[in-house]
C-alpha positions, 0 to 999 in steps of 0.5 A: 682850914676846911676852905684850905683843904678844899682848895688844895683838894680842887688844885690837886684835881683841876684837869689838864687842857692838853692831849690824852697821852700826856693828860694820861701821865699827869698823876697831880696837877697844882696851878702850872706845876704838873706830877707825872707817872714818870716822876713817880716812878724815878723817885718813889723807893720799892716797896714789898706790898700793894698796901705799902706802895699806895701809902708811900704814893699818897704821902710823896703827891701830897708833899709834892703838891704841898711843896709847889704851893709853898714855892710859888706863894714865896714867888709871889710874897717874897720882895727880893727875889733877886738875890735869891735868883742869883744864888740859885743860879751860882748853884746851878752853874757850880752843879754843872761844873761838878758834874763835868768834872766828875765824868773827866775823872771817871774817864781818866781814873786809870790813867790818873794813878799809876803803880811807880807813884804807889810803890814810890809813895810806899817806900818813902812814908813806910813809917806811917803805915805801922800796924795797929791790928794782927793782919794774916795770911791764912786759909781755913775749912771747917767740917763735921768731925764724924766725915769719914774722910776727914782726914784725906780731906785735912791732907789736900787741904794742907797742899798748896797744888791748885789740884789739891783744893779743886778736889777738895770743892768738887769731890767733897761735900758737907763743908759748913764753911772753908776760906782758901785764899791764903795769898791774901792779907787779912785783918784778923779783927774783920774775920772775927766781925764777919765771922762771929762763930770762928774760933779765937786764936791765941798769941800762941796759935800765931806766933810762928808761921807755915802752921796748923791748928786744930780746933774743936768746937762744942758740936764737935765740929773740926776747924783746920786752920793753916797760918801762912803768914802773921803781922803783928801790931807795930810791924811795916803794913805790906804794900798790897794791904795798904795799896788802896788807901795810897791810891785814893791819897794819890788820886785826890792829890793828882785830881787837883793836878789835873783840874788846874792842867785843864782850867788853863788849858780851857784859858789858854785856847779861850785866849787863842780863839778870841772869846776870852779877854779882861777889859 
């Protein structure tokens, strides 16, 4: 075991016959498998301390120097590396054509789903987007109940002129949290989530719309909350909620579409220019 160590200890060591500045970026070295600074760099995750970093640098060297050793013994040992050659290079072929596709994608990802196809899909599958949550459109402003001007600020607050609300965020401090995009539906089961200390509202508070609640928290703390809008469990979700998960059914369904357009667009100009024929 002490030989073995030793002479991972002298591979890991043996210097480089090549010039100064790629000797100097050689951090390893194992038989003809080198390490680099650059290699480290790329795949070595942040760390918050010089102590950290160093540990986290030995451990990747040596798993690195472990895994070339490991790679050319089995080169070596193994009787049938064809096989496993042809594998690999399946693979390598198949990575390159995923890639490929992939940036095609990104390139045409706006042009791949447009808006008639969402509102057509919308209207015929309606049934299958029934809710299973209380979604709102609602806009809030939490503040301490002894501001002074609490209640100039609960009236800008319950206008819907753009003015309002700007004054509301640039004349008055001293929010502890406010939420004002009341156009936009929401899932009241994500508030709650992201938002564990806002209060509860009950079946009451939402059972009508255009409404203001009030409510008063132990430290006093005064909560405005305007419903705009409810949905309840069971009602039609509305397109704009839903609209990027028929996006993403649309686009998987017309990346297919796409992919066979150009696998025989690739066929028919190989045929054209002669480089493509079945003997």
């Amino acid at each position: 075991m002490k030989h073995l160590l030793a002479l991972i200890g002298f591979l890991f060591l043996i210097a480089c016959h090549q010039n100064k500045t790629t000797a100097t970026n050689v951090v390893a070295k194992v038989y003809d498998f080198t390490l680099t600074k650059d290699d480290l760099k790329n795949n070595l995750p942040k760390t918050n301390s010089i102590v950290d970093s160093l540990k986290v640098t030995q451990e990747y060297i040596q798993n690195w120097a472990k895994q070339k050793l490991l790679y050319r013994n089995a080169k070596i040992n193994l009787d049938n590396t064809k096989e496993l050659d042809e594998l690999v290079s399946k693979y390598k072929e198949e990575l390159y054509v995923t890639y490929y596709k992939n940036a095609l994608v990104n390139k045409k990802l706006d042009t791949l789903v447009f808006q008639n196809e969402i509102d057509s899909f919308y209207v015929k599958h309606k049934e299958s987007f029934k809710l299973n949550e209380t979604l709102i459109k609602f806009k809030y402003i939490h503040i301490d109940s002894k501001n002074r001007k609490r209640y100039n600020i609960k009236k800008l607050f319950l206008s819907d002129e753009a003015d309002d609300k700007s004054e509301i965020l640039t004349d008055y401090k001293g929010f502890d949290d406010y939420f004002f995009k009341d156009s936009v539906w929401v899932s009241l089961k994500d508030v709650y989530f992201q938002k564990p200390e806002f209060p509860v509202l009950s079946d009451w508070d939402l059972k009508s719309n255009n409404k203001l609640i009030e409510k008063t928290e132990a430290d006093k703390s005064v909560y405005y909350i305007y419903i705009r809008e409810t949905l309840n469990n069971g009602d039609i979700a509305p397109l704009e909620y839903v609209k990027p998960t028929i996006k993403n059914i649309l686009l998987q369904k017309n990346k297919l579409k796409f992919f066979d357009q150009m696998e025989q667009i690739l066929i028919d100009d190989a045929v054209k220019q002669k480089k493509y024929e079945v003997r």
